[in-house]
DSSP file (Angstrom, degrees, kcal/mol; ACC not computed):
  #  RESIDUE AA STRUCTURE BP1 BP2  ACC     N-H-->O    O-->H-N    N-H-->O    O-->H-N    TCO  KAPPA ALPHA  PHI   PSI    X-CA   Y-CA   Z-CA
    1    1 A X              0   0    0      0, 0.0     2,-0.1     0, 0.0     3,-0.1   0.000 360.0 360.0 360.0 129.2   10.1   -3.3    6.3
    2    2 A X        -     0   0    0      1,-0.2     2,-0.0     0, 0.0     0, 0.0  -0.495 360.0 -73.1-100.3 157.4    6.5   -2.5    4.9
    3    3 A X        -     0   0    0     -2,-0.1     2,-0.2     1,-0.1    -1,-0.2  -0.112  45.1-129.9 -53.8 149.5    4.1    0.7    5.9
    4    4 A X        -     0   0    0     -3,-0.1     2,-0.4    84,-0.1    -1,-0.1  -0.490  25.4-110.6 -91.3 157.0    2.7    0.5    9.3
    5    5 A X        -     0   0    0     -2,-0.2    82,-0.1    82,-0.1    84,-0.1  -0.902  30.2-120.4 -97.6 143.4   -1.3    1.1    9.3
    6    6 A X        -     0   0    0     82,-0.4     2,-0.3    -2,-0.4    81,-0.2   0.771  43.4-103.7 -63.1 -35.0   -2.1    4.4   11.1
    7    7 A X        -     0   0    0     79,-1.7     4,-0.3    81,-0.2     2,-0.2  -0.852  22.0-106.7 137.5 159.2   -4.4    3.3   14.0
    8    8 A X  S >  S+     0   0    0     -2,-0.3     3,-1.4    78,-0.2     4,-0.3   0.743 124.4  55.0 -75.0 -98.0   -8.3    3.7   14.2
    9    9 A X  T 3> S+     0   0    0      1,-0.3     4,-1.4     2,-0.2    -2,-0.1   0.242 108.1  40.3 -14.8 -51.0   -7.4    6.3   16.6
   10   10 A X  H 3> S+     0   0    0      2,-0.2     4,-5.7    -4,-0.2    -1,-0.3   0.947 116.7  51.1 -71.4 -67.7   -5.4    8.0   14.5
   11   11 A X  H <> S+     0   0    0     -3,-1.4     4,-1.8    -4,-0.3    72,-0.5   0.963 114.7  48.7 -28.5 -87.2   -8.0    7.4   11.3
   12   12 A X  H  4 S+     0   0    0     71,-0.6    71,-0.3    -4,-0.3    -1,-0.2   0.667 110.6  45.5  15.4 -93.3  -10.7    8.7   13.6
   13   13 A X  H >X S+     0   0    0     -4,-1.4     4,-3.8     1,-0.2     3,-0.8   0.819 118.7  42.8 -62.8 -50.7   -8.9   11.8   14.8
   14   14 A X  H 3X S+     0   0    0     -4,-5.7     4,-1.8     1,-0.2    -1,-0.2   0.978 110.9  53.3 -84.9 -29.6   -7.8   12.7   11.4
   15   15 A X  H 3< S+     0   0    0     -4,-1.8    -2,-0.2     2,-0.3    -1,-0.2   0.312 107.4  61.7 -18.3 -13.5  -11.1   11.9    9.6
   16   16 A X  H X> S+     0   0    0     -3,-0.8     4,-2.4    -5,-0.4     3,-1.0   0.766  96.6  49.2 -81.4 -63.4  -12.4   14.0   11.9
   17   17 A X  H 3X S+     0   0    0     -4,-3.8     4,-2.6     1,-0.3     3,-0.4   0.910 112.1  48.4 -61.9 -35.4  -10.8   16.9   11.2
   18   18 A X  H 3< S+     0   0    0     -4,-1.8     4,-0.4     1,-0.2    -1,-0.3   0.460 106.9  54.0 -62.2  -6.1  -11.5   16.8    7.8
   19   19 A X  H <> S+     0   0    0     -3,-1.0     4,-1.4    60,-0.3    -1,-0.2   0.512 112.4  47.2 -62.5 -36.7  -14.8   16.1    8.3
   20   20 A X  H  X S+     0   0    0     -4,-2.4     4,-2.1    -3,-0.4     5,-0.2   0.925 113.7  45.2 -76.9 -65.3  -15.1   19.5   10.7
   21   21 A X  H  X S+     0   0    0     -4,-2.6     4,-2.9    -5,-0.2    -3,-0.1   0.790 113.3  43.6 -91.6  11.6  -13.5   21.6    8.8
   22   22 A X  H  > S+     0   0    0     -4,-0.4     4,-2.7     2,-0.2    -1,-0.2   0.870 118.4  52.8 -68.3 -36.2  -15.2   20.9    5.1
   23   23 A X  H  X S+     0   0    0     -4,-1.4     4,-3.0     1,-0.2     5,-0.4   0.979 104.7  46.6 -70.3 -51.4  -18.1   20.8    7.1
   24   24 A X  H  X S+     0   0    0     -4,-2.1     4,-0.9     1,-0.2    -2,-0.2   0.899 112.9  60.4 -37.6 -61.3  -17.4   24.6    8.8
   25   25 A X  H  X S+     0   0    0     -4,-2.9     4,-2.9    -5,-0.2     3,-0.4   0.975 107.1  39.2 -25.2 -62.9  -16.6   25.5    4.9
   26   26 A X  H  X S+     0   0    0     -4,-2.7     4,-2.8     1,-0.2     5,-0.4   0.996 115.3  52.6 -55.5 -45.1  -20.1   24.7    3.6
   27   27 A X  H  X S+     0   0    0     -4,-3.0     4,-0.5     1,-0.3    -1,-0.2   0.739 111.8  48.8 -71.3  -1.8  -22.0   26.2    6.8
   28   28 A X  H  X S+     0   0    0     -4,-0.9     4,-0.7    -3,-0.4    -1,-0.3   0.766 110.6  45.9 -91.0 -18.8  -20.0   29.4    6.3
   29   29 A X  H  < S+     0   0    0     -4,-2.9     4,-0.5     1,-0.2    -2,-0.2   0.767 116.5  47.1 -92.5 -12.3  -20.8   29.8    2.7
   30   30 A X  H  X S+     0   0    0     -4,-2.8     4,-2.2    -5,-0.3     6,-0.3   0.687 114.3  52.2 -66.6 -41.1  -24.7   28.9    3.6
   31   31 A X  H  <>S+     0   0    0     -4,-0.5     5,-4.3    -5,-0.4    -2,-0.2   0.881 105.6  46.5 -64.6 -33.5  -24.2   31.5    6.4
   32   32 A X  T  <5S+     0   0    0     -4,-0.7    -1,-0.3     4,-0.2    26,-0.2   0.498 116.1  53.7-110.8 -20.8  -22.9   34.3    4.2
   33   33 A X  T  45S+     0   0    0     -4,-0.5    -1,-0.2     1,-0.1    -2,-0.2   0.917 112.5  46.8 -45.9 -60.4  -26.2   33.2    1.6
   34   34 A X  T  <5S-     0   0    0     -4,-2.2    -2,-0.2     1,-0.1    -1,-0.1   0.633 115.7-115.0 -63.4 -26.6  -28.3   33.5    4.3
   35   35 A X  T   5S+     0   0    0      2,-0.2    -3,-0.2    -5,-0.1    -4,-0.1   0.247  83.1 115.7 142.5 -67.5  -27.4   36.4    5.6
   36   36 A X  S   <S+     0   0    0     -5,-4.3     2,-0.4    -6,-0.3    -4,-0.2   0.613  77.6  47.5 -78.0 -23.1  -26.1   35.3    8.8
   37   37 A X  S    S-     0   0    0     -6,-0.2    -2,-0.2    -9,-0.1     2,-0.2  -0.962  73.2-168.9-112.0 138.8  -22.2   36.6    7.9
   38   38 A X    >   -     0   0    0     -2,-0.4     3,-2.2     1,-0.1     5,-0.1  -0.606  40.5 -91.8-118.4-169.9  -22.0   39.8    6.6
   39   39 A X  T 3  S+     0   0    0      1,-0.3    -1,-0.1    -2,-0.2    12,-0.1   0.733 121.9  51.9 -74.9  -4.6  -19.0   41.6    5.1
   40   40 A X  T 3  S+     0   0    0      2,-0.0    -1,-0.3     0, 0.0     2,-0.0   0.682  94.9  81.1 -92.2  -2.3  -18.0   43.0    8.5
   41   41 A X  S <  S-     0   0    0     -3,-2.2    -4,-0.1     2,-0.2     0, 0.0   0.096  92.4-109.3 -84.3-167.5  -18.0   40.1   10.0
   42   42 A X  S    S+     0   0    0     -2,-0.0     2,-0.1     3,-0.0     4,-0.1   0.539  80.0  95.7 -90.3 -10.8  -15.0   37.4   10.0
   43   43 A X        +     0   0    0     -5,-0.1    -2,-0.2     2,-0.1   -15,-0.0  -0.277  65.9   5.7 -41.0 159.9  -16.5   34.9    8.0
   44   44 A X  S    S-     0   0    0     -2,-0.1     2,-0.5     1,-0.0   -15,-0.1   0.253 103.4 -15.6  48.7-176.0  -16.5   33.8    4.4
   45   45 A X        -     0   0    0      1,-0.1     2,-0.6     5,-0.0    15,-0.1  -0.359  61.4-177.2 -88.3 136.0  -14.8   34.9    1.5
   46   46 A X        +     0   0    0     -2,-0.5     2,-0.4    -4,-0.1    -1,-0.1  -0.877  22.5 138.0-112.4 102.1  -13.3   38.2    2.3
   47   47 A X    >>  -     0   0    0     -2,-0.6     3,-2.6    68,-0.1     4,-2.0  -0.930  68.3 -88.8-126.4 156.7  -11.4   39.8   -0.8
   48   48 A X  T 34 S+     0   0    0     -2,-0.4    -2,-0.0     1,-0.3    67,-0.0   0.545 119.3  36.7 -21.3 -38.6  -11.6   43.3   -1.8
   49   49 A X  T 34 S+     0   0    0      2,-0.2    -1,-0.3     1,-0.1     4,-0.2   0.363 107.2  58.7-115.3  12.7  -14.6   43.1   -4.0
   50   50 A X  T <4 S+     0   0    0     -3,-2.6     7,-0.8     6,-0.1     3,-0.3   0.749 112.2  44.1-107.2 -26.4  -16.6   40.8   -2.4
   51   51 A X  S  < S+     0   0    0     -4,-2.0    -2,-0.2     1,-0.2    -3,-0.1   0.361  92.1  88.0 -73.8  16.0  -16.5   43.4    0.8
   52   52 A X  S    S-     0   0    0      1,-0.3     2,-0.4    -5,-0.2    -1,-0.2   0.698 102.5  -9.0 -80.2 -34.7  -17.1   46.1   -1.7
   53   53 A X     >  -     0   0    0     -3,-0.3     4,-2.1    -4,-0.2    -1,-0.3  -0.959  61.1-110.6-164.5 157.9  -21.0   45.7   -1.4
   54   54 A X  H  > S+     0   0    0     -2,-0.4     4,-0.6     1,-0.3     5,-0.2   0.772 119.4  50.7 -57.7 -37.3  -23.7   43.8   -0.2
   55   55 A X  H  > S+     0   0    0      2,-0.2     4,-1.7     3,-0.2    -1,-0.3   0.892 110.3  50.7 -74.4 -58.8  -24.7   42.7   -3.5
   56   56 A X  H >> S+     0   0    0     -3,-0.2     3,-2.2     2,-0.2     4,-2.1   0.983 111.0  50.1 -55.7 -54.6  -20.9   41.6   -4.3
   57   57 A X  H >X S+     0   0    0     -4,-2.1     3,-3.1    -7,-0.8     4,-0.7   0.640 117.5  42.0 -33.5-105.1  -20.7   39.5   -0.8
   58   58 A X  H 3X S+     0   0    0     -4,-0.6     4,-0.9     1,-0.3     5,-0.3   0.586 118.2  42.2  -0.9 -41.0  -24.2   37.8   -1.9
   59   59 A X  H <X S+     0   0    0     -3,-2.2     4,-2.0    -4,-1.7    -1,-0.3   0.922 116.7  56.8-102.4 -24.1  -23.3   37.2   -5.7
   60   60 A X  H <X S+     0   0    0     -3,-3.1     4,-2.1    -4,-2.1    -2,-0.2   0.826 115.5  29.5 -23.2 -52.9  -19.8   36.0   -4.4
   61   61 A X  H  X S+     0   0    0     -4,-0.7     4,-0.6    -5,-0.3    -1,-0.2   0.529 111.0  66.9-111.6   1.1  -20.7   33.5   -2.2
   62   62 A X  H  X S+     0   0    0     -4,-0.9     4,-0.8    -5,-0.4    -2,-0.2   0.861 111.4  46.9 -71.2 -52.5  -24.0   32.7   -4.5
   63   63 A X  H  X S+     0   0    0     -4,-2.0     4,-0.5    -5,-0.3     3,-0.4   0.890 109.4  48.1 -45.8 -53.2  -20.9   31.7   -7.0
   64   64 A X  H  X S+     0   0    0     -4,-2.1     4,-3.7     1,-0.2     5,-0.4   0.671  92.0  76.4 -74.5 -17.3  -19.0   29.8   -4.9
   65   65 A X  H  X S+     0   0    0     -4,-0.6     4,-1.4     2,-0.2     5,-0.2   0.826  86.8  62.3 -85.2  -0.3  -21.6   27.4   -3.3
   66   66 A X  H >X S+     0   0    0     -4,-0.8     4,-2.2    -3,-0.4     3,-0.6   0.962 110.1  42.6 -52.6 -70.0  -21.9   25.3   -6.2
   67   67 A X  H 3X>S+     0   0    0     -4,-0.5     4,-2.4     1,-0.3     5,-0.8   0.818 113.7  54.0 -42.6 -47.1  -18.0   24.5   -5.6
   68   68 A X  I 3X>S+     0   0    0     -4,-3.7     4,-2.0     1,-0.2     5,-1.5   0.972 105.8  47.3 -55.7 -46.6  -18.5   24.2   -2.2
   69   69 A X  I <<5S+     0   0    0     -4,-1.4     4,-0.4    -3,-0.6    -2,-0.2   0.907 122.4  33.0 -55.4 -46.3  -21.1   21.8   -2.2
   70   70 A X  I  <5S+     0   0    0     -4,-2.2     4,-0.4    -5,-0.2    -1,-0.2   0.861 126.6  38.6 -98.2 -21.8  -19.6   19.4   -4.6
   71   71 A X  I  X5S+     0   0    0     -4,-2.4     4,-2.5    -5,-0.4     5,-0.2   0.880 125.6  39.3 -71.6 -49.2  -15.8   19.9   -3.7
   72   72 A X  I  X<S+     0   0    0     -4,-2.0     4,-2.3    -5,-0.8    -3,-0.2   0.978 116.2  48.8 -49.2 -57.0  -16.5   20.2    0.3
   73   73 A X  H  4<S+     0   0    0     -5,-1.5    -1,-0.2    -4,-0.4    -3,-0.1   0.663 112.1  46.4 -85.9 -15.1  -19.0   17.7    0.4
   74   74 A X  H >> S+     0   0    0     -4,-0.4     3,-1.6     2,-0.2     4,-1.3   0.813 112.2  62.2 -84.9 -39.9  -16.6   14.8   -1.8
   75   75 A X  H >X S+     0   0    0     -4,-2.5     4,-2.9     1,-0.3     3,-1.7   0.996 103.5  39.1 -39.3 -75.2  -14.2   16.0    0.6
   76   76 A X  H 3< S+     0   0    0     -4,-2.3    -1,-0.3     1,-0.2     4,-0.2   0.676 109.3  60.9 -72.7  16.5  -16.1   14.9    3.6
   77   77 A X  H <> S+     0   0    0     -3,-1.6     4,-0.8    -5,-0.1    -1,-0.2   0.347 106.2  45.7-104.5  -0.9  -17.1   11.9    2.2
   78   78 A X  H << S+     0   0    0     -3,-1.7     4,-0.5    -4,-1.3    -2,-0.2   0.800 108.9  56.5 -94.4 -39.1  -13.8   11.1    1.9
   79   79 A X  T  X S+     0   0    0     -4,-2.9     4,-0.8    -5,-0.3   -60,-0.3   0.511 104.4  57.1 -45.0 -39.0  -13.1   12.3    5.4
   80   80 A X  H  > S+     0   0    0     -5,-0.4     4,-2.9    -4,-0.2    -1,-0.2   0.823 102.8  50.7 -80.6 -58.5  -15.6   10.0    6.4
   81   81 A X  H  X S+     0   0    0     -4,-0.8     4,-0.5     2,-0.2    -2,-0.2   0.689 105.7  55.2 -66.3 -12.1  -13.9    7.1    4.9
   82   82 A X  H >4 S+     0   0    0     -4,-0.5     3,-5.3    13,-0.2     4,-0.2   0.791  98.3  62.6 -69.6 -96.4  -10.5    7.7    6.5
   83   83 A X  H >< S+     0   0    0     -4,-0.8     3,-0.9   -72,-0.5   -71,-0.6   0.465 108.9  39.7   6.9 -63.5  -12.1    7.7    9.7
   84   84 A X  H >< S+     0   0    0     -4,-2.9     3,-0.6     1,-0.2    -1,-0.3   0.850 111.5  64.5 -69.7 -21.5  -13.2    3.7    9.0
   85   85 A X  T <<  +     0   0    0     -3,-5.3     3,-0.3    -4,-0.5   -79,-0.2   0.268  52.6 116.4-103.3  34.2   -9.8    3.0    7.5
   86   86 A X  T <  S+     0   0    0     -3,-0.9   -79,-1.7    -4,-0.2   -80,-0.4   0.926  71.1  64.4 -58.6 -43.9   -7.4    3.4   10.0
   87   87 A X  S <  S+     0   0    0     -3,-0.6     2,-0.2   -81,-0.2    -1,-0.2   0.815  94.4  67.5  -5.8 -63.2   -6.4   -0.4    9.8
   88   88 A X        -     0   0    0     -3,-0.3   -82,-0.4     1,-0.1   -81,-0.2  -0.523  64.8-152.0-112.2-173.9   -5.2   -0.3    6.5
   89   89 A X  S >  S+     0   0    0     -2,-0.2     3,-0.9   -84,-0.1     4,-0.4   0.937  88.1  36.3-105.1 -83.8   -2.2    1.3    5.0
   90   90 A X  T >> S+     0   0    0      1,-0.2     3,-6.6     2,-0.2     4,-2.0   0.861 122.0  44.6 -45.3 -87.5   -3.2    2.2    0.6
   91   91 A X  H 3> S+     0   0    0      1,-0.4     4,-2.8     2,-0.2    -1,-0.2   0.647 116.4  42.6 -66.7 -10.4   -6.9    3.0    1.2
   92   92 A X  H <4 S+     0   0    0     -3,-0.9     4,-0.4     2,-0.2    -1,-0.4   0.540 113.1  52.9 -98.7   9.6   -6.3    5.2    4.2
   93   93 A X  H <> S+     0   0    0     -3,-6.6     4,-2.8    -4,-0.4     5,-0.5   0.766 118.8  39.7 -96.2 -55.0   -3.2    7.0    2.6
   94   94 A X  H  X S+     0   0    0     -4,-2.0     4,-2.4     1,-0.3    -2,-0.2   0.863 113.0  50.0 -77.8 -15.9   -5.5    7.7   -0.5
   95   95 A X  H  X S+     0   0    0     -4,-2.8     4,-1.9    -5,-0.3     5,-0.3   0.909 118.3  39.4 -79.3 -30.3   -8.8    8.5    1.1
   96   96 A X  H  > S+     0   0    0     -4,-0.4     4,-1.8     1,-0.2    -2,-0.2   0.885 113.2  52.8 -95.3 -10.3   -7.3   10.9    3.3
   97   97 A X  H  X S+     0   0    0     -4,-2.8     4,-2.0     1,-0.2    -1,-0.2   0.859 113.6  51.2 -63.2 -37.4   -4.7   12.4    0.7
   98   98 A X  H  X S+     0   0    0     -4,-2.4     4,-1.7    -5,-0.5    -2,-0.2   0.952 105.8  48.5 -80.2 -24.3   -7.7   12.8   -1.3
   99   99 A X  H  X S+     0   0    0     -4,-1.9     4,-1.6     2,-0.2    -2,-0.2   0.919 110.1  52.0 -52.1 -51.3   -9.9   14.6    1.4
  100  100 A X  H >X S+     0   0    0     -4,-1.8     3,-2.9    -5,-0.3     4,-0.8   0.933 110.7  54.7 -72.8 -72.8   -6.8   17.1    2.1
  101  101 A X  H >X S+     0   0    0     -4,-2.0     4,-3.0     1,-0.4     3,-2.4   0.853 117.7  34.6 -42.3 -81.2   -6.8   17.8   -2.3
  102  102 A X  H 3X S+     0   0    0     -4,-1.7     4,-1.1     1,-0.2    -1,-0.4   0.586 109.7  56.1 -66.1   9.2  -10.3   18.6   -2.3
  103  103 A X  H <X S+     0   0    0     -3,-2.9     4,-1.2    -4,-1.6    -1,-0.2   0.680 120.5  37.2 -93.9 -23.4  -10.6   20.3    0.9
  104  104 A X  H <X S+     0   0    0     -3,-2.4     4,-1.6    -4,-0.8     5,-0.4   0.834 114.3  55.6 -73.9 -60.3   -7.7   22.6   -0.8
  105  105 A X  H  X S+     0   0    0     -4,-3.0     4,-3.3    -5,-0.3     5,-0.4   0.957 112.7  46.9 -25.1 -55.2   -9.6   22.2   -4.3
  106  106 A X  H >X S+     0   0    0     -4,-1.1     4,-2.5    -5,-0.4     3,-0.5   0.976 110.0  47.8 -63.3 -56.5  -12.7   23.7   -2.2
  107  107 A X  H 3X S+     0   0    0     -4,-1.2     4,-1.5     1,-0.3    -2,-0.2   0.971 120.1  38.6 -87.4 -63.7  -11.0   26.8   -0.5
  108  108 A X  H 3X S+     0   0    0     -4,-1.6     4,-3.3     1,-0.2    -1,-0.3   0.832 110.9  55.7 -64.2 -21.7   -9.4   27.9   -3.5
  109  109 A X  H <X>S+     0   0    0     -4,-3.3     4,-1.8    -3,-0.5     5,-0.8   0.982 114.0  45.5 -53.7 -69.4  -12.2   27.2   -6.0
  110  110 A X  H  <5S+     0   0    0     -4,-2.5     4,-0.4    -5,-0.4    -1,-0.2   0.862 104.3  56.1 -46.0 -32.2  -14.4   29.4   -3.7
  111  111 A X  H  X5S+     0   0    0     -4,-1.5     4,-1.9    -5,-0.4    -2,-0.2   0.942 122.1  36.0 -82.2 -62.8  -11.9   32.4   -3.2
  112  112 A X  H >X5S+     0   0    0     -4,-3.3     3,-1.0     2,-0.2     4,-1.0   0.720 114.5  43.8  30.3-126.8  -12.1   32.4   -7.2
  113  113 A X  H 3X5S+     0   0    0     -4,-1.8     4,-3.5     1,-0.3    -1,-0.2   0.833 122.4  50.3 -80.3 -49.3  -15.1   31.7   -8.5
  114  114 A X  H 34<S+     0   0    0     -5,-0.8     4,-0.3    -4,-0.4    -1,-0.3   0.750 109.3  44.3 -41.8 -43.9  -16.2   34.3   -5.4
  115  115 A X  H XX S+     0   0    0     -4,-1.9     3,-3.0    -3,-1.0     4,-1.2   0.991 121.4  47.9-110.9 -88.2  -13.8   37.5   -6.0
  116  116 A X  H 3X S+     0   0    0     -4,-1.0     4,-1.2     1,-0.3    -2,-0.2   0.480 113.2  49.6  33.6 -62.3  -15.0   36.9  -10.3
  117  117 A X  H 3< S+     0   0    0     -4,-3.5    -1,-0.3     1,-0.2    -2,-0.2   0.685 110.1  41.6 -92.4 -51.2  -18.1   36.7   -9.1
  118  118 A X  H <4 S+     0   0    0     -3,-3.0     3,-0.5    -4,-0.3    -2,-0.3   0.801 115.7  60.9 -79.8 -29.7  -18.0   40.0   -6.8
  119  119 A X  H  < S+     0   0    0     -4,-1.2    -2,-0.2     1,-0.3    -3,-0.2   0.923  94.9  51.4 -38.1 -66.6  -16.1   41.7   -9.8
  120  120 A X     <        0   0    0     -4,-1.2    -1,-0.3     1,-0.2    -2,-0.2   0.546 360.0 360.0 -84.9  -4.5  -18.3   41.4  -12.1
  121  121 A X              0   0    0     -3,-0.5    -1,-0.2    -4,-0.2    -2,-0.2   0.567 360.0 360.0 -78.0 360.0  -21.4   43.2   -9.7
């Protein structure tokens, strides 16, 4: 008995969620750039020295959005392509296995490169 293919439904639903929350990554590390999350808030990355001053938050999450941007964003492109490939069996086991690696890739890269980053302010 050979693998079953997931569904388009299925594809969809999970391509969706990996597509929501890589995207919810990027807009938080954009947020915490911006401004718009600050270290008191609950957003972004919150380790010891990157809430230690405004200037670590800021050079924290200045550090990590290269990594987001290119780990997050192959992530949802990957996310994206589950989403069409519910059908088949191979491409939609590897696009969305790879989506879940970098979407892991991303969130640790960022906690890191960030906390390094706040360290050294």
């Amino acid at each position: 008995m050979g693998l079953v293919a997931p569904g388009l439904t299925m594809g969809i639903l999970l391509g969706a969620i990996m597509v929501f929350g890589n995207v919810l990554s990027l807009v938080s590390v954009r947020a915490a750039l911006s401004g718009q999350i600050t270290p008191d808030t609950y957003g972004g990355i919150r380790t010891a020295a990157t809430r230690s001053s405004d200037a670590a938050w800021y050079a924290a999450h200045e550090a990590a959005w290269p990594w987001a941007r290119a780990l997050n964003g192959a992530a949802i492109v990957f996310g994206i392509a589950t989403m069409c490939l519910g059908l088949t069996v191979a491409p939609f086991l590897v696009c969305a296995a790879l989506s879940a690696a970098l979407t892991i890739a991303g969130a640790v890269a960022q906690i890191v490169v960030g906390h390094r980053a706040a360290q050294r302010v």
